[in-house]
N, C-alpha and C positions, 0 to 999 in steps of 0.2 A: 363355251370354251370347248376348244378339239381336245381330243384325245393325246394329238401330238404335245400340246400346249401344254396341258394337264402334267405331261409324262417329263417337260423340258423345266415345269416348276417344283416336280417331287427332286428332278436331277439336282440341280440347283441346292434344294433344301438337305440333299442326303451329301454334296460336297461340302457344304458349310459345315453339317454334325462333323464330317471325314476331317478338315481343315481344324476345329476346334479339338479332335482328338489327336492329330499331330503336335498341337501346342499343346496338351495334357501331357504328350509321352514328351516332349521337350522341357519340362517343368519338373516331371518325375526322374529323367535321366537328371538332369541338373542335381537336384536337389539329394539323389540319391549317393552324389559322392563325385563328381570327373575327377580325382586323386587314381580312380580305377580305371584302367583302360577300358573294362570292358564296356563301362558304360560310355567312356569318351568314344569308342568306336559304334554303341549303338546310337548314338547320338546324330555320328559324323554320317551314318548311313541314313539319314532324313534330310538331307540338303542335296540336291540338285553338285552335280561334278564340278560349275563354275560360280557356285552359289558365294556372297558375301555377307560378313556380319562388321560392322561399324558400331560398339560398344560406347561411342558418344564421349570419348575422352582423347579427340584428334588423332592424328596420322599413324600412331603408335599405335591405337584399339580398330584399328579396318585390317581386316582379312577377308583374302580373297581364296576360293579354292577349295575343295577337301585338304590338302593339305594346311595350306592357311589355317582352315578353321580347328583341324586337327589340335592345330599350336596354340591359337587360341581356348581351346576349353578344357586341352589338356597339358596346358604349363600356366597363362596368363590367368583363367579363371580361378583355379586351387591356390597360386602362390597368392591372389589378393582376397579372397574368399574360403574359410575354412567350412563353412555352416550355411547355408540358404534356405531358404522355405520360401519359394515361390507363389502369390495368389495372384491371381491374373483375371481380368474380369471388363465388363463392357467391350464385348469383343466387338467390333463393325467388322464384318467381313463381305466383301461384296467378289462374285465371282463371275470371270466371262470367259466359257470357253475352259480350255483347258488352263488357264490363269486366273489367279484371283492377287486380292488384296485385303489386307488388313489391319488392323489396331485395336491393341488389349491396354488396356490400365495394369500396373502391377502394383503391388508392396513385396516387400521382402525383407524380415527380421531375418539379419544375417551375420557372424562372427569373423572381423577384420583378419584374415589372415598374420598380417605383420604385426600386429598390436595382440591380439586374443580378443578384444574389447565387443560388446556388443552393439551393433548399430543397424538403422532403419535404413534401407533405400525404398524408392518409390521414384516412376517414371510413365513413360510409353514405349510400347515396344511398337513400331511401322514394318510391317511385314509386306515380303512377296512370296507368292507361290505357285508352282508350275506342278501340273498332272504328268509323272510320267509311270509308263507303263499301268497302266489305272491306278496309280499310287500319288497321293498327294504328299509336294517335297516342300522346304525350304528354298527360296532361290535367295534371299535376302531379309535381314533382320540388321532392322537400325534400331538403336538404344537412345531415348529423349530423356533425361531426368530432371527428377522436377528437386529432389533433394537425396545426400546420403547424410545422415545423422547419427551423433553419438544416444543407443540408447537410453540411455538416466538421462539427459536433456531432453530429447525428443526434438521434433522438426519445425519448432515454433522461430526457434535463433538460426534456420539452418541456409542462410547469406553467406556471399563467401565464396569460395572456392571447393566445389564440391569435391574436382578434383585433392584437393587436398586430405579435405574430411576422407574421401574414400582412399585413400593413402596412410591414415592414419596421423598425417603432418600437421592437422589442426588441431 
């Protein structure tokens, strides 16, 4: 192996740690409150200026934009979410160039905003992401869910209309 080769496989592995520490501070901003601007605005400052987030509950949860996403995490996220605890895990990230790509598994015991009630979500999150200024951003985060459930039931009955459950309407 060259030296160049060597130096293009360390690059690689020290973007992937850089990539999984942008989803760390994306998890800790979340969870640490978006009711606060300030962290909605540290947030919105890790996405890319045309960056989109598709929250997985059709036309109404896709935002486009810093400002889009702006609205998204600091009005859509807090009114349906009072409490989150993000765990994110099996990350695949594969990176080419100043782009990469990826997918985490999550759970998150979280408190229904409209209800108060306690409930489980769990999903996938499909990410993209663009280098810029040596800084790895956000360009896009889609939301896959696999269920949102009432806590004291858990996610064994959780058929149905997720939508709903995450509404608080089931």
């Amino acid at each position: 192996m060259t030296m160049e080769e060597l130096e293009a496989r360390i690059r690689v592995l020290e973007d992937i740690e850089a990539i999984r520490k942008l989803k760390a501070t994306y998890c800790d901003l979340c969870d640490a409150g978006l009711g606060d601007a300030r962290n909605v605005e540290a947030l919105v400052a890790h996405f890319t200026e045309d960056a989109k987030v598709d929250f997985g509950m059709g036309d109404a949860s896709v935002f486009q934009g810093r400002d889009g996403i702006r609205i998204f995490f600091g009005q859509l996220v807090p009114g349906s979410v009072s409490f989150c605890m993000h765990m994110v895990h099996n990350p695949a990230i594969d990176v080419d160039g100043d782009r990469a790509t990826g997918s985490w598994y999550f759970e998150a015991p979280t408190t229904n905003a409209v209800t108060g009630k306690a409930q489980w979500m769990a999903g996938r999150y499909l990410e993209e992401y663009v280098r810029e200024d040596g800084a790895w951003k956000f360009a896009s985060i889609e939301t896959r869910w696999y269920f949102v459930a009432p806590y004291d039931e858990g996610w064994g009955d959780a058929t149905g209309d997720f939508r709903a459950r995450a509404a608080g309407e089931e």
